[in-house]
Backbone as CSV, one residue per row, in Angstrom:
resi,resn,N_x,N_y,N_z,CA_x,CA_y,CA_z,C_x,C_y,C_z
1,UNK,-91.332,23.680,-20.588,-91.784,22.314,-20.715,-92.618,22.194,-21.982
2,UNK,-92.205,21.319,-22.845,-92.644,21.047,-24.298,-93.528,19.696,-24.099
3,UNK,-94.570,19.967,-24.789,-95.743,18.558,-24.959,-95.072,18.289,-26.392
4,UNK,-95.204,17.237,-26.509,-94.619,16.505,-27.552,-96.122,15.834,-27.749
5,UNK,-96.406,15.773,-29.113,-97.651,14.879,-29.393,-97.460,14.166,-30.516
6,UNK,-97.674,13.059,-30.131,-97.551,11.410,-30.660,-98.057,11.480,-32.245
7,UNK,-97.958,11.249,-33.764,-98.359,11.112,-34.602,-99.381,9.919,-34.916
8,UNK,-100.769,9.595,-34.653,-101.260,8.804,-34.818,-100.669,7.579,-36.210
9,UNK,-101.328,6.385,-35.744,-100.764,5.087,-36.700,-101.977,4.771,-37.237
10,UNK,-101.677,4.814,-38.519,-102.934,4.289,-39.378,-102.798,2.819,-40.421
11,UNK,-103.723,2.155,-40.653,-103.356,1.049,-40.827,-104.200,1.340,-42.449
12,UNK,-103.555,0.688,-43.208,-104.156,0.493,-44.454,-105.596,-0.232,-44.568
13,UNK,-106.480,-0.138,-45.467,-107.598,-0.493,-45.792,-107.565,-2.392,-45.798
14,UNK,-106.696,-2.954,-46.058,-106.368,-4.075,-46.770,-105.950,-4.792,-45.419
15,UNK,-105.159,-4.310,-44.504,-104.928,-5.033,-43.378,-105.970,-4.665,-42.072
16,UNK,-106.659,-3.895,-42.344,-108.359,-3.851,-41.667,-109.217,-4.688,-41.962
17,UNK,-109.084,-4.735,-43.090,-109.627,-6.414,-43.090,-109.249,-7.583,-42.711
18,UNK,-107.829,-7.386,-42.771,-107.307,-8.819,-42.275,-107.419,-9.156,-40.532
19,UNK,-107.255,-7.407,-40.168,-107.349,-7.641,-38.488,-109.011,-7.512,-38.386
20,UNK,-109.940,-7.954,-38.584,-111.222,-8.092,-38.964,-111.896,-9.290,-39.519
21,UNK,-111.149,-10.255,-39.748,-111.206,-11.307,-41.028,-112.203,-11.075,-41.716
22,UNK,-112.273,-9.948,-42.277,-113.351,-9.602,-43.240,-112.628,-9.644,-44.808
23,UNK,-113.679,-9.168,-45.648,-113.124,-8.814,-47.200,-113.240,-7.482,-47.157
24,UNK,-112.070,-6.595,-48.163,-112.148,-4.993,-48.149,-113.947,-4.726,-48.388
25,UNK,-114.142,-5.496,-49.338,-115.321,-5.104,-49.480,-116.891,-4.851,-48.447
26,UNK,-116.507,-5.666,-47.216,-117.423,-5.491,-46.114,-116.679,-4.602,-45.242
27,UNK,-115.676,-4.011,-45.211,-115.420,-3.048,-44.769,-115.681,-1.341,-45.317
28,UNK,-115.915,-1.610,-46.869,-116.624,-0.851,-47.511,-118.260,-0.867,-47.405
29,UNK,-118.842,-2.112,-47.210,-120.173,-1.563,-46.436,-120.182,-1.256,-45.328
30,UNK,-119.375,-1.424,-44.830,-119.308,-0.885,-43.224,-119.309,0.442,-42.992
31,UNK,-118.441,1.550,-44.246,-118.254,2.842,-44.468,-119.851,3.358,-44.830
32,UNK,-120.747,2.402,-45.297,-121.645,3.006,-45.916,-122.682,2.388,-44.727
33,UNK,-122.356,2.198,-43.384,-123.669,2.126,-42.731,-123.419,2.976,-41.394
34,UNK,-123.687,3.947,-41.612,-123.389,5.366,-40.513,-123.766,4.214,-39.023
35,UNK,-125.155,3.567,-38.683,-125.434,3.417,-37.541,-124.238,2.538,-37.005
36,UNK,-123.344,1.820,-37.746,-122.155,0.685,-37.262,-121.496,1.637,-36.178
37,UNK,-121.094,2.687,-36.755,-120.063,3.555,-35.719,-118.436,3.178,-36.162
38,UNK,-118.813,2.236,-37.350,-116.585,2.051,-37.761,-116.502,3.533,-37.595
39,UNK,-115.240,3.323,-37.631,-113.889,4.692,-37.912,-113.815,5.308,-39.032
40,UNK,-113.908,6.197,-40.244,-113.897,6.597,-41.228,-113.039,6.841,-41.849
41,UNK,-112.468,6.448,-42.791,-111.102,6.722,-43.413,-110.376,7.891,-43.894
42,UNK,-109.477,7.591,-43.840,-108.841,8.614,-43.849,-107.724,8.915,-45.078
43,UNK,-107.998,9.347,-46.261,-107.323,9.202,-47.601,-105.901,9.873,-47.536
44,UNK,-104.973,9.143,-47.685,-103.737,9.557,-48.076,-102.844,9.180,-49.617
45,UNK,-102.782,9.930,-50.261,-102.372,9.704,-51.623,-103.829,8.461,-52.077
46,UNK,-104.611,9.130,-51.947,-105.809,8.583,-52.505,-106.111,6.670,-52.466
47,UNK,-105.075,6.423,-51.133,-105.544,5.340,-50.600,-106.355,5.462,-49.023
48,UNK,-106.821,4.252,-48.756,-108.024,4.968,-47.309,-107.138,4.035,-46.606
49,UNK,-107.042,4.649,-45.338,-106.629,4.386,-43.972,-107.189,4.565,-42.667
50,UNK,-107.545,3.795,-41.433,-107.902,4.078,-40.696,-107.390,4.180,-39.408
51,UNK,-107.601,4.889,-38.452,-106.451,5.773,-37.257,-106.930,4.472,-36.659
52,UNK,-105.458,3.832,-36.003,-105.635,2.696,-35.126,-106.169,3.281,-33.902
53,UNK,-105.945,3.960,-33.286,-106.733,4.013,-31.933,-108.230,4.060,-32.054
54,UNK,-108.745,4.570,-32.600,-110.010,4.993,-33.647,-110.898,3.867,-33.334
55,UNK,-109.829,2.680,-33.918,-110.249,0.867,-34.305,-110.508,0.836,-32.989
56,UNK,-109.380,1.018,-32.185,-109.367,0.211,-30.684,-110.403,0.723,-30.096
57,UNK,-110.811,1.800,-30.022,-111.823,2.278,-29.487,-113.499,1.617,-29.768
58,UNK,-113.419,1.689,-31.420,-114.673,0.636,-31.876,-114.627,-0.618,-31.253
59,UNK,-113.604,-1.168,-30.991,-113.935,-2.863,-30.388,-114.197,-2.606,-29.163
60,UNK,-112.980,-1.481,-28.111,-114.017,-1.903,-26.932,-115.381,-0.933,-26.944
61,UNK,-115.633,-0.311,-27.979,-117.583,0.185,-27.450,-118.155,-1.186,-27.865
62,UNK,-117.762,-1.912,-29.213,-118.596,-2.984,-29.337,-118.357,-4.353,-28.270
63,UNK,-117.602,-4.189,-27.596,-117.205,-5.422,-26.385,-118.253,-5.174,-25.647
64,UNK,-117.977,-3.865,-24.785,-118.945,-3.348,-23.901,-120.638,-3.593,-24.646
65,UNK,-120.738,-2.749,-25.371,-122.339,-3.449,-26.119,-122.460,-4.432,-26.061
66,UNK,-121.872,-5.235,-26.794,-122.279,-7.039,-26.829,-122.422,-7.594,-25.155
67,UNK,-121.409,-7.367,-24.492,-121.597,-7.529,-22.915,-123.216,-6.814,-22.446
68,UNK,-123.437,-5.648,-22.528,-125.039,-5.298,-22.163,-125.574,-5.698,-22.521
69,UNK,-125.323,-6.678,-24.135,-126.396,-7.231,-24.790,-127.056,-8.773,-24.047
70,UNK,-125.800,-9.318,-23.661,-125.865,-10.042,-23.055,-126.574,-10.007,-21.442
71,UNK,-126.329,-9.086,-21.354,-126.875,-9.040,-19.863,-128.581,-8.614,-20.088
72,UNK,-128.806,-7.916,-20.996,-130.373,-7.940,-21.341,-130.985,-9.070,-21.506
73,UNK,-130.334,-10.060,-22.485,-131.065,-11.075,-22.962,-131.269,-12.065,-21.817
74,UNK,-130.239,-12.142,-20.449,-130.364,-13.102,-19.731,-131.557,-12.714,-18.754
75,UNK,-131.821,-11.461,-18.226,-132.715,-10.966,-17.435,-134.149,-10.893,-18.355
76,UNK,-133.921,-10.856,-19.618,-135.946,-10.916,-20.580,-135.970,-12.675,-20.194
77,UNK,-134.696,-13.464,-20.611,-135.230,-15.042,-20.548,-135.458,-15.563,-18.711
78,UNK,-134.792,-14.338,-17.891,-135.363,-14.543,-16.234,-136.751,-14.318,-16.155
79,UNK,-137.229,-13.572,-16.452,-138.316,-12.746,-16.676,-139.461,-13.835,-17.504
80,UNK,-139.082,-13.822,-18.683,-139.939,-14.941,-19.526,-140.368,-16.302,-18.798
81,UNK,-138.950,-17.001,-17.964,-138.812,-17.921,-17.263,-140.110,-17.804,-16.045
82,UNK,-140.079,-17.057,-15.442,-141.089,-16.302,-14.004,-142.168,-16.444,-14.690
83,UNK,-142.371,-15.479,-15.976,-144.067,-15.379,-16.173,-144.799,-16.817,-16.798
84,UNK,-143.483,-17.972,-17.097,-144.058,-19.581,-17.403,-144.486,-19.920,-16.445
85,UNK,-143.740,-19.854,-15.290,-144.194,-20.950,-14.012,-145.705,-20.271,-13.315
């Protein structure tokens, strides 16, 4: 029995932005801010690419974050709310 393993899909620099509606160029600060957590590219013939699953993975940690974020902010303004009355 042979595992066969899948060749990851990488998407060019240029259409990361587009699935982003960003400019290459904020995706290039994005490379330069370690705490973001993007995906890091990956140079092939000295163009950068990034591993789509990689991506998928960054949106849902940042889904999930933004969701906790949300759930913090509603329980400080419960909280804030209580210590008015």
């Amino acid at each position: 029995m042979s595992s066969e393993q899948i060749a990851p899909t990488y998407l060019p620099d240029p259409l990361v932005a587009k699935r982003y509606n960003v400019s290459p160029r904020t995706i290039a600060r994005w490379d330069e801010t370690p705490g973001l957590g993007f995906p890091p590219p990956t140079y092939i013939r000295g163009r950068k690419y990034r591993e789509l699953e990689r991506l998928q993975q960054f949106e849902r940690e940042r889904v999930a974050r933004a969701g906790q974020d949300t759930r913090a902010a509603r329980r400080h303004r419960a909280h804030e709310a209580g210590t008015q009355a």
